[in-house]
C-alpha positions in Angstrom: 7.0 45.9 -116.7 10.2 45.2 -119.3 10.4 47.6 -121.3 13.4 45.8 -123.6 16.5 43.2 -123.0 18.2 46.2 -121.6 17.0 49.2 -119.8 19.4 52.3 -120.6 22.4 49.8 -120.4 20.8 47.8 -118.0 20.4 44.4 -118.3 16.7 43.3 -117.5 17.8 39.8 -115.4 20.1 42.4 -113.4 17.0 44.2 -112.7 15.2 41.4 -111.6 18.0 39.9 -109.3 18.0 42.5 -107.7 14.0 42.9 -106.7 14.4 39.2 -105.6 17.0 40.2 -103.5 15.8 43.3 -101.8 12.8 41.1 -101.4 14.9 38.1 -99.5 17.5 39.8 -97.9 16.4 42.3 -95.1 18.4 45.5 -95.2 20.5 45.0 -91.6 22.1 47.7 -89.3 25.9 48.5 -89.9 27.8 48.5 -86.9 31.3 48.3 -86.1 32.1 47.2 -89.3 29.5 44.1 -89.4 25.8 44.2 -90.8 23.4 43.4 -88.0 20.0 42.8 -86.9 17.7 45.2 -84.2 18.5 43.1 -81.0 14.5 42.4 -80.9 14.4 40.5 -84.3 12.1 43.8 -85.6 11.2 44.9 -89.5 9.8 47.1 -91.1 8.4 47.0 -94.9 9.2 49.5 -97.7 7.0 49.7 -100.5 7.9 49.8 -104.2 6.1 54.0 -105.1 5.1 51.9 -108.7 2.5 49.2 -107.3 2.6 50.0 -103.4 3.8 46.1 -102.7 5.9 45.2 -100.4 9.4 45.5 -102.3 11.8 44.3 -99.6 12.1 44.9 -95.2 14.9 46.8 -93.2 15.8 46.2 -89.8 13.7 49.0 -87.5 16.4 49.9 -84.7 15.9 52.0 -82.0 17.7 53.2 -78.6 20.0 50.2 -78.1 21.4 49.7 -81.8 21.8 53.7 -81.4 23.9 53.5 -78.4 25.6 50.4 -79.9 26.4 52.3 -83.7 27.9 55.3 -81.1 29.7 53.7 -78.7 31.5 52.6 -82.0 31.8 55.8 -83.4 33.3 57.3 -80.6 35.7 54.4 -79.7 36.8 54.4 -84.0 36.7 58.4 -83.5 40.2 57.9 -81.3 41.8 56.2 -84.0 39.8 57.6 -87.5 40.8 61.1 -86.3 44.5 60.5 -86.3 45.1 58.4 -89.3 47.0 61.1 -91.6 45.1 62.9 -94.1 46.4 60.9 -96.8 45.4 57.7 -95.8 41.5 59.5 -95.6 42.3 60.6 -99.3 42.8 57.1 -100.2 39.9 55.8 -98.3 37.8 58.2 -100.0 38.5 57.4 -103.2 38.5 54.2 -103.2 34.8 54.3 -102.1 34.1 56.5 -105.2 35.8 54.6 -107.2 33.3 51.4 -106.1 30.3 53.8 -106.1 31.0 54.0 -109.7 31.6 50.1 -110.4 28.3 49.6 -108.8 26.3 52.9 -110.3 23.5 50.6 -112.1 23.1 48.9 -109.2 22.7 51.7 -106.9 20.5 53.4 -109.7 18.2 50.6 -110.0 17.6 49.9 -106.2 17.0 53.6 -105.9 14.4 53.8 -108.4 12.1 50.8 -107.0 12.5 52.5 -103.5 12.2 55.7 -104.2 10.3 56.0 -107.4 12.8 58.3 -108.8 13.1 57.6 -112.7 16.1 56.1 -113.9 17.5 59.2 -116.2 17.5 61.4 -112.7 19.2 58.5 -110.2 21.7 58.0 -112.4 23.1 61.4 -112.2 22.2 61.3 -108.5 24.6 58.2 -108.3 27.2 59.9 -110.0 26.8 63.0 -107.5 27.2 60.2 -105.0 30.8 59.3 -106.4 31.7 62.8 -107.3 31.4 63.6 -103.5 33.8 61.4 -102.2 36.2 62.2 -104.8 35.7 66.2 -104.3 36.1 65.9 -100.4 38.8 63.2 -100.8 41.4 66.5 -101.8 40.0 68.6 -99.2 41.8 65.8 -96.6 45.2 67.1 -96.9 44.7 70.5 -97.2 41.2 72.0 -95.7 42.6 71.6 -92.1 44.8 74.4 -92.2 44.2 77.7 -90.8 46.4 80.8 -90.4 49.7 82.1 -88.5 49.5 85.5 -86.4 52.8 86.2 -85.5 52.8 89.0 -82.9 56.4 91.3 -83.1 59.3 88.8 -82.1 57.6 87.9 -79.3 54.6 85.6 -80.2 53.3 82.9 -82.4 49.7 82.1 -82.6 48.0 80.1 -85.2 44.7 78.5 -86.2 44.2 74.8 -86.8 41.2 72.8 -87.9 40.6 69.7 -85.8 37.7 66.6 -86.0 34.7 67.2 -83.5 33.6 63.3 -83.2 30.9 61.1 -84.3 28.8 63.1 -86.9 24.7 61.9 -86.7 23.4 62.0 -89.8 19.5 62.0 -91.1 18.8 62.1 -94.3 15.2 62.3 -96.1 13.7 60.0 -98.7 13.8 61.7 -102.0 17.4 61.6 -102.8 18.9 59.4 -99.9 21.9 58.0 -101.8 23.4 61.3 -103.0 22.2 63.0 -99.8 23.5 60.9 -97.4 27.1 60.8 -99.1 26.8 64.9 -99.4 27.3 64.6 -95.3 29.4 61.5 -94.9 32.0 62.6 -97.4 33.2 65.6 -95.6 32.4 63.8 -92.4 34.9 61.4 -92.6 37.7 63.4 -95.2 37.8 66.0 -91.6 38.7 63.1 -89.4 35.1 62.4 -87.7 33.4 58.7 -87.5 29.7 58.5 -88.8 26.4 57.3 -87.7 23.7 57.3 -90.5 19.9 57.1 -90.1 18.2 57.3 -93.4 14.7 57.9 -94.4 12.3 54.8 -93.5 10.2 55.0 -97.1 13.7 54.5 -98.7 16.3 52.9 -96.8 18.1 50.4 -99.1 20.0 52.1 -100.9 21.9 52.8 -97.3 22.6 49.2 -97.1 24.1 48.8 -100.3 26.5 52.0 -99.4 27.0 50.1 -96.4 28.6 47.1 -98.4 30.9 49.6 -100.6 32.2 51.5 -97.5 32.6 47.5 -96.1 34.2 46.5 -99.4 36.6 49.4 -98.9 38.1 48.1 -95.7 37.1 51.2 -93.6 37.9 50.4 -90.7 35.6 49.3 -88.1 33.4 51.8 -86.6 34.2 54.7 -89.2 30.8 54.2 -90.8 27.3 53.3 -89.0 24.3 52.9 -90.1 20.9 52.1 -88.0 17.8 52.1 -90.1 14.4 52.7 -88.3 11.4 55.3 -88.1 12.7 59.0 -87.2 11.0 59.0 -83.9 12.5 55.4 -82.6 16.0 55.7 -84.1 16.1 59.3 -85.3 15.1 60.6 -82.2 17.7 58.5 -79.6 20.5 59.7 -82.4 19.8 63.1 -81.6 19.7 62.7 -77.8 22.5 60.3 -77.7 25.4 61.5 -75.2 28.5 60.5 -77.7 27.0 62.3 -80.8 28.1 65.8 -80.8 27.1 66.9 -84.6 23.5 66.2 -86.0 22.9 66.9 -89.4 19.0 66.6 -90.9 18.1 67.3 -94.3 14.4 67.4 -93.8 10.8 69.1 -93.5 10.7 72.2 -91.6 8.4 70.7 -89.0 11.0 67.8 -88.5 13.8 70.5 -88.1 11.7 72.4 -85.6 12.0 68.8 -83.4 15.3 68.3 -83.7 16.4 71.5 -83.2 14.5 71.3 -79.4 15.6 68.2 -78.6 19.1 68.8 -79.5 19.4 72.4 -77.7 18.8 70.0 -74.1 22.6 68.7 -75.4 23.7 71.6 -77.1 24.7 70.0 -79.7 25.5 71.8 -83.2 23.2 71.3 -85.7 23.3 71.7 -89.5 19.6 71.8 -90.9 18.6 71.9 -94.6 14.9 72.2 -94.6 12.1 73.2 -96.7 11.7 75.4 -99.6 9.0 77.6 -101.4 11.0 78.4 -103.8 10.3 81.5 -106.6 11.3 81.7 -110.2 11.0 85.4 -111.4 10.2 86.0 -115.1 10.7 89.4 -116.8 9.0 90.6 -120.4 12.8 91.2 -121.4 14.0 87.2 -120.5 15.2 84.5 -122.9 11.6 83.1 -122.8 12.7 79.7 -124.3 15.5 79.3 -121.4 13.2 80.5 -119.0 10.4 78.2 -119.6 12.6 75.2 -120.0 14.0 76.0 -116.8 11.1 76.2 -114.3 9.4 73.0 -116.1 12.0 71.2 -115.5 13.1 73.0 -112.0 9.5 72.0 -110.8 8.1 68.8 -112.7 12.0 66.9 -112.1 12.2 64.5 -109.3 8.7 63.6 -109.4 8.2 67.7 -107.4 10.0 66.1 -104.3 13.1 68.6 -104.3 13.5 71.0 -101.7 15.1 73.7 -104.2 11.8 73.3 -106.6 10.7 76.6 -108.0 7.2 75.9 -106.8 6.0 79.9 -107.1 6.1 81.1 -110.9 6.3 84.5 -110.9 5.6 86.1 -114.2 5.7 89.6 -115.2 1.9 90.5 -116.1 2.7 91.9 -119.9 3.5 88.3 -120.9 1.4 86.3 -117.9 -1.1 84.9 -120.1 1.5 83.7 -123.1 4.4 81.8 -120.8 1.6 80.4 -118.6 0.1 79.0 -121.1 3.0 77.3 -122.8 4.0 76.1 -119.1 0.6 74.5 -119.0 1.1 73.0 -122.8 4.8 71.3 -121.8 3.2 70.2 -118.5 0.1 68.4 -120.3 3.2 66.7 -122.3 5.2 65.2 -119.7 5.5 62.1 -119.5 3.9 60.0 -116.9 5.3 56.4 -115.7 7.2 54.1 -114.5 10.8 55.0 -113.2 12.7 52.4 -114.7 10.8 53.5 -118.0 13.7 55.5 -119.4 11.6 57.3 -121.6 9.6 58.4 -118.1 10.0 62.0 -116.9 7.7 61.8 -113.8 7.2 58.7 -111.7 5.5 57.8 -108.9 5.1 60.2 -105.3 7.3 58.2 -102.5 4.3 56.8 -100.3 0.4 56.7 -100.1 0.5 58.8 -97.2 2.8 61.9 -99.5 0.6 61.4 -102.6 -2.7 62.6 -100.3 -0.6 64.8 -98.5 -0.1 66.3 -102.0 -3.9 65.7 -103.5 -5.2 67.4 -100.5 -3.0 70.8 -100.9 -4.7 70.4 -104.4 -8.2 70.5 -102.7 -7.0 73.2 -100.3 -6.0 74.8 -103.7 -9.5 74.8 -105.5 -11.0 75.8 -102.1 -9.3 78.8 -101.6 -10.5 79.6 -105.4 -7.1 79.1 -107.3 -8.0 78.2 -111.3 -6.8 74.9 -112.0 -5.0 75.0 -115.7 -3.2 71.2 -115.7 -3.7 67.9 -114.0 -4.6 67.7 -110.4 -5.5 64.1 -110.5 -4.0 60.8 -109.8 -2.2 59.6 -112.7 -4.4 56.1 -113.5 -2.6 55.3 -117.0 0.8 56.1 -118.3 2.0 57.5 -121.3 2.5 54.2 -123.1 -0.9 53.4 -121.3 0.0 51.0 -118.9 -2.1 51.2 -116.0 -0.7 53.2 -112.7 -3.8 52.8 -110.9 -2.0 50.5 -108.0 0.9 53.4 -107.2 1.5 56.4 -106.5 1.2 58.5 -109.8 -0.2 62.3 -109.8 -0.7 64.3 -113.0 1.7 67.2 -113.2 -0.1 70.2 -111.9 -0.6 73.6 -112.8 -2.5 76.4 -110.6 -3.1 80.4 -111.4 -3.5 82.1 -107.8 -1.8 84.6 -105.5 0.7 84.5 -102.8 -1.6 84.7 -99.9 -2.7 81.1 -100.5 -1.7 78.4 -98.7 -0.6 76.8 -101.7 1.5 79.5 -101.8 2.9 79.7 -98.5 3.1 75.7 -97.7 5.6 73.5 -99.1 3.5 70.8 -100.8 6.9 69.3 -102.2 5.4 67.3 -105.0 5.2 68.4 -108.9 2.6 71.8 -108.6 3.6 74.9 -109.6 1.5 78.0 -108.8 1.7 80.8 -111.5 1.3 84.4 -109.8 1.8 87.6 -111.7 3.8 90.8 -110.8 3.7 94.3 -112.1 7.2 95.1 -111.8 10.8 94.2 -110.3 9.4 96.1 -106.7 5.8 94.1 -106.8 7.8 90.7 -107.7 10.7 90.9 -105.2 7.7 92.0 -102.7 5.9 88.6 -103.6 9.1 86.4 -103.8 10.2 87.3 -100.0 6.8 87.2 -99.0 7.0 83.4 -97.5 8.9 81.9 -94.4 10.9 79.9 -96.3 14.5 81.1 -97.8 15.9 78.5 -99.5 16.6 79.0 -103.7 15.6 81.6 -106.0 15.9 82.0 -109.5 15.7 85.5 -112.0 14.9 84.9 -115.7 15.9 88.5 -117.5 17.9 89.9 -119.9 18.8 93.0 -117.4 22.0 91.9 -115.9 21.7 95.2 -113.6 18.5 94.0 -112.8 19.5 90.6 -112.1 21.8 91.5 -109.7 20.2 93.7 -107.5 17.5 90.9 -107.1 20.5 88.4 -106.8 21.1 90.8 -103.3 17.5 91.6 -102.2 16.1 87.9 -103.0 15.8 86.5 -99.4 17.3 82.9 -100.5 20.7 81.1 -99.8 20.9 80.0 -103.2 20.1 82.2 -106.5 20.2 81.2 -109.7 20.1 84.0 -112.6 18.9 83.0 -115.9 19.1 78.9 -115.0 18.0 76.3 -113.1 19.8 74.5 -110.4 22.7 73.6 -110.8 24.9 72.7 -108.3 28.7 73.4 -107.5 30.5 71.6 -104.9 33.0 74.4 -103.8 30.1 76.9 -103.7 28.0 77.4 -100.2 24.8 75.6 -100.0 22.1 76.6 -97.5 18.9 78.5 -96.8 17.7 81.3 -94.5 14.9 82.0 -92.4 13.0 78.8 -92.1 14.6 76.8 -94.9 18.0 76.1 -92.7 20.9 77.9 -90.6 24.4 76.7 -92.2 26.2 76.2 -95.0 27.9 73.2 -96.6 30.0 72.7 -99.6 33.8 73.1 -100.4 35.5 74.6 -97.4 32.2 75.7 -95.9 31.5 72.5 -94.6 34.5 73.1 -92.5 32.7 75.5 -90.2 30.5 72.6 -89.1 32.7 69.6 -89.2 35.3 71.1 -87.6 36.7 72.9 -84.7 38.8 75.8 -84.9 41.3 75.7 -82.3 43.9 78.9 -81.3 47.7 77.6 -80.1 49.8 80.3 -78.2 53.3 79.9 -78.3 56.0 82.4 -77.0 59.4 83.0 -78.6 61.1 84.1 -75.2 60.0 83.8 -72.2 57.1 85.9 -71.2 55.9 88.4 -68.1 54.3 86.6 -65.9 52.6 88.0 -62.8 54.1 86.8 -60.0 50.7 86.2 -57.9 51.4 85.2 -53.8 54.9 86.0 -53.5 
């Protein structure tokens, strides 16, 4: 499909070079600094989310390239975690200043792997870059703790130091952006890497691989070992020389790393699933409002763990904003994701877009009142036919919270409308689920909006917006949607250890034991 000469900048035989390239080049293991293949010779395909063809193969590691990307991260961990803090600025920006040089690249790989349309990776990309930049000036300066002078006698004080290797898994629907969110801090603290990215979307990994390569990190710093989560996934998790794991995932997935990494005790850092509510009051800024949860759920395809997937609508004005959500979501547009007129492109994989349709059955089953789409998408809205990928109208159900489309996080783009009665009946609803993850309040009561801002059972709320993220600020969920924070000088609680130093000004008592 060209859509012009250029595609937002683009040019289209850039575009093209690199499909034939992803298509000839398997994506290889990084290790110690050199890009490698799985000692057995093995691949595995990925599938462009537009047509389901193969659009290129990465190299499926398992136990032994694990052991072999550790034993490098721990043997670079000796040196990585005493090269000053200055030198880790530099490093650091220097990779996002090549994330940047390469940004249409990166955007372009990302979109025929993924299926993420082009006007979303982009800023994904430059989220990519900002986080090295951001954690490149926490180097110098995040290590420090405090003093506690005691009297005359005493000083203690606090200091930061680098655990080790960090394992990092990261999930399919934003894998550059989300992978860099966890190395950038990572490596700015002093600690060496080993990366296992989703296997529906791992090339982008590759291509970071190159930059980090390009940047002269030294060897070791930076692994990565693609593969399916339970072959490569799982031996990072168990692996002996891997003290951190950090998963952005399903809940499910989080439940099996969390078990197999308490046999280690390892410390974990989990960002998991959402269910996500957006609260809508008679008094709100409906215009604000409604752009705002169209965009909060219909964006990225539905795949975002922060979607506001439960509409909650105060039941004076239920009927009206449903129905202009319904009349936006019948206009959004449908295609492919280097269209950069598209909106919504394709679902990941086969197996997520029936994963999704069949929530949509479960939906109509349990007698929810389908308003918008709930079909595969067969033509786009230029009316080119989407019949070969992975395209699903954008959905809108009426229901109640009891249902399981209610409860479950389908994670593509369906939004369930559910009304309330007032602020008690709506904060009832919105902590009603097992997830804990975002929240959003639409009103014009800013009393209001704070005390829902403290009741709302979520890590993250957002009052009268949408998401929108700030790196300083914490970022985590509660109850089943994760159990840290990260962001800014949070991230230090996980990356770190804090270590206490005693020293005494004169010479202490000491017992004289045995004499």
């Amino acid at each position: 499909m060209r859509y012009a000469d250029q595609v937002a900048g683009i040019p289209w035989e850039r575009i093209e070079a690199l499909r034939k390239e992803a298509a000839s080049r398997p994506a290889l293991h990084f290790i110690d600094g050199a890009f490698v293949p799985s000692e057995d010779g093995a691949t595995f395909p990925t599938l462009d989310p537009s047509n389901n063809q193969v659009l290129g193969f990465a190299a499926r590691g398992g136990a032994a390239e694990v052991d072999r990307a550790a034993q490098a991260a721990h043997r670079a961990f000796a040196r990585w975690s005493r090269t000053p803090a200055r030198e880790r600025k530099r490093y650091l920006l220097r990779i996002a200043e090549l994330l940047e040089k390469r940004a249409d690249d990166l955007a372009v790989l990302e979109c025929l792997d993924a299926g993420q349309v082009l006007r979303i990776v982009r800023a994904q990309v430059a989220r990519a870059a900002e986080n090295f930049a951001f954690y490149a000036e926490y180097a110098e300066h995040a290590m420090e703790d405090r003093t506690y002078p005691v009297d005359r006698d005493w000083l203690y004080y606090a200091v930061r130091v680098p655990v080790g290797p960090v394992g990092i898994i990261t999930p399919w629907n934003a894998p550059l952006m989300l992978a860099t969110w966890r190395i950038a801090p990572a490596l700015a603290f002093g600690n060496t890497v080993v990366l296992k990215p989703a296997e529906w979307s791992p090339l982008t990994a590759s291509l970071l691989a190159e930059i980090l390569q390009e940047a002269d990190l030294p060897p070791g710093v930076f692994n990565l070992v693609q593969g399916y989560g339970e072959e490569a996934g799982a031996a990072l998790v168990a692996h002996p020389l891997v003290p951190l794991i950090t998963l952005t995932g399903e809940t499910e997935t989080g439940k099996v790393v969390m078990r197999n990494a308490a046999l280690h005790l390892k410390r974990l850092s989990l960002e998991l699933g959402g269910k996500s509510p957006a609260l809508v009051f008679a008094d709100a800024d409906l215009e604000r409002a409604l752009d705002a949860v169209v965009f909060q759920i219909y964006s990225f395809n539905g795949e975002r763990c922060t979607a506001n997937s439960r509409l909650l609508v105060e039941e004076t004005i239920f009927e009206e904003f449903v129905g202009r959500v319904a009349e936006r979501a019948r206009r959004i547009r449908v295609g492919h994701p280097l269209d950069p007129e598209t909106e919504v492109g394709p679902l990941i994989h086969p197996e997520h877009l029936e994963r999704v349709l069949n929530y949509i059955r479960i939906g109509l089953e349990e007698g929810a009142r389908l308003l918008v789409g709930g079909r595969k998408a067969e033509t786009s809205f230029r009316g080119e036919d989407l019949s070969r990928g992975n395209y699903l109208e954008p959905t809108l159900f009426l229901g109640e919270n009891s249902m399981r489309i209610a409860q479950e996080e389908i994670f593509g783009p369906v939004l369930l409308a559910i009304p309330f009665k007032d602020e008690e009946d709506a904060l009832r609803k919105a902590n009603d689920t097992k997830y804990g993850l975002a929240a959003y309040v639409f009103t014009r009561d800013l009393e209001r909006a704070h005390r829902l801002a403290l009741e709302l059972e979520a890590g993250l709320v957002y009052l009268n917006s949408h998401n929108v993220r700030h790196l300083p600020t914490p970022f985590g969920g509660v109850k089943q949607s994760g159990d840290r924070r990260e962001g800014g000088v949070y991230a230090l609680e996980f990356y770190t250890d804090l270590k206490s130093v005693g020293l005494p000004l004169r010479p202490p008592h000491v017992p004289k034991f045995g004499r």
